[in-house]
N, C-alpha and C positions, 0 to 999 in steps of 0.2 A: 419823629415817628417813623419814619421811612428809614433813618440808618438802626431803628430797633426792629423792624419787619425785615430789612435786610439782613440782619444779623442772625436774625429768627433761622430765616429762606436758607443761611448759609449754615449756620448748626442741620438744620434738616439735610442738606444736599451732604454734609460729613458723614452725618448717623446711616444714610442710601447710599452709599460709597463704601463706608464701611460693610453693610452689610453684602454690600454686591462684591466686595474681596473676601471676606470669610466664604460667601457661598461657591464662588470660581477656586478659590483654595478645596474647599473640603473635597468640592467633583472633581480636582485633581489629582487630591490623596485618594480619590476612591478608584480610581482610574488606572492607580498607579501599580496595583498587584494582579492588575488584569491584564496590564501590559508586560508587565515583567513573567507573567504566567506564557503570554502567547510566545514573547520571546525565546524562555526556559522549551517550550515545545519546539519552534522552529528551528531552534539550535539541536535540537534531540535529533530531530528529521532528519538534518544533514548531516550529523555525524552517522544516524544507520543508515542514510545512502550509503555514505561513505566506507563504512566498514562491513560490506557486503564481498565476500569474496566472490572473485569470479566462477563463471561455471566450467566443474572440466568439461573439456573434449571427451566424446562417446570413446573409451577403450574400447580394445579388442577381448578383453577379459572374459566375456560369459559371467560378468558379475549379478546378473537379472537373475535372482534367482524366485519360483513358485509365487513367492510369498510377498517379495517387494513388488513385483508385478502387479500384484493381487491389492497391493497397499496403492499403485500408482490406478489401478482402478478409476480410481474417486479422481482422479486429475483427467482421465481420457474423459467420464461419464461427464465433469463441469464442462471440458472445454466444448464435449460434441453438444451440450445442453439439454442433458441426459439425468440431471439432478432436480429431484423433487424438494422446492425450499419449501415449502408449507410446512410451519409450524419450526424452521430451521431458519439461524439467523449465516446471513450471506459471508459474512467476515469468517466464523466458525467454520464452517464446509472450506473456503479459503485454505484457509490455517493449515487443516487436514491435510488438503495436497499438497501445500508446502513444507509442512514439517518432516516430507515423506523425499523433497525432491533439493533442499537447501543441504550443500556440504555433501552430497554423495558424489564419488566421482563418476559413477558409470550414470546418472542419471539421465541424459540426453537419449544415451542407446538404449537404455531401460525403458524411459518415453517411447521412442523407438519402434517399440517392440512389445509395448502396452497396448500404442495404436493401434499396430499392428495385427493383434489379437482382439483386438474390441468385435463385438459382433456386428452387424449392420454398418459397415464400413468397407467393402470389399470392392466398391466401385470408385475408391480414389486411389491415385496414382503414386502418391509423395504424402507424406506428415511433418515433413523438415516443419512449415508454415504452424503447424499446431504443435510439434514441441516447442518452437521458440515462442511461439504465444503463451505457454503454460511455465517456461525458463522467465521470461517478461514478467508474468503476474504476480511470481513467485521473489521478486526483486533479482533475479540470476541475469548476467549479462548472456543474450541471444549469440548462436553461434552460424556466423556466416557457412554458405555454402555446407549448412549440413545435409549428408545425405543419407534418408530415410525411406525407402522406396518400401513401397505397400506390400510387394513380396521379396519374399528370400529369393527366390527362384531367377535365374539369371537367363 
């Protein structure tokens, strides 16, 4: 009786074995396109760090013209915290001032000189600190010792 109760105990502990490897299998397979998704993403990430060009150097050009100024607006109004997000989602506003400031060469001096013109702004000395904050946000390598002084006037 006892090697037929045994035998019993040991089919049962096969049949709970088995089912506790089907079920560790399938939360594997389930597991398995969520991982392959995070990776597919974090491998994206590094490649667009990666393929960000750097930012130019402010030219001497005069390339600020009316209208890009006028575009770079929305990046002075974010960074002074001059944007109304109510009812606006934060990535989008983003987006705006970067798609305005990635890939232009004058765009540091343009920053510049956006600053520079913002209204309620007249009591700071320098903006180097807030274009490279807005070059930073915008995924653009920050440019040392840039200088941005609050007026033309020497």
């Amino acid at each position: 009786t006892n090697i037929r109760s045994n035998t019993h105990l040991l089919k049962g502990s096969r049949r709970s074995i088995h089912r506790s490897s089907i079920r560790a299998a399938t939360m594997a397979t389930s597991r398995a396109p969520l991982l392959l998704l995070a990776a597919i993403l974090a491998a994206a990430a590094s490649v667009q760090g990666q393929a960000t060009p750097p930012a130019p150097a402010p030219s001497a050009g005069g390339q600020c013209t009316p209208d890009y100024l006028s575009e770079l607006g929305l990046c002075v109004d974010f960074r002074l915290g001059r944007v109304d997000l109510r009812g606006k989602n934060l990535a989008d506003e983003r987006e705006r001032c970067c798609r305005n400031v990635r890939g232009k060469p004058s765009a540091a001096e343009c920053l510049c000189t956006a600053f520079r013109d913002a209204p309620d702004v007249s009591d700071r000395a320098d903006f180097a600190d807030d274009v490279n904050v807005v070059l930073l946000v915008c995924d653009q390598p920050q440019i040392p010792d840039l200088a941005c002084p609050a007026s033309t006037s020497g």
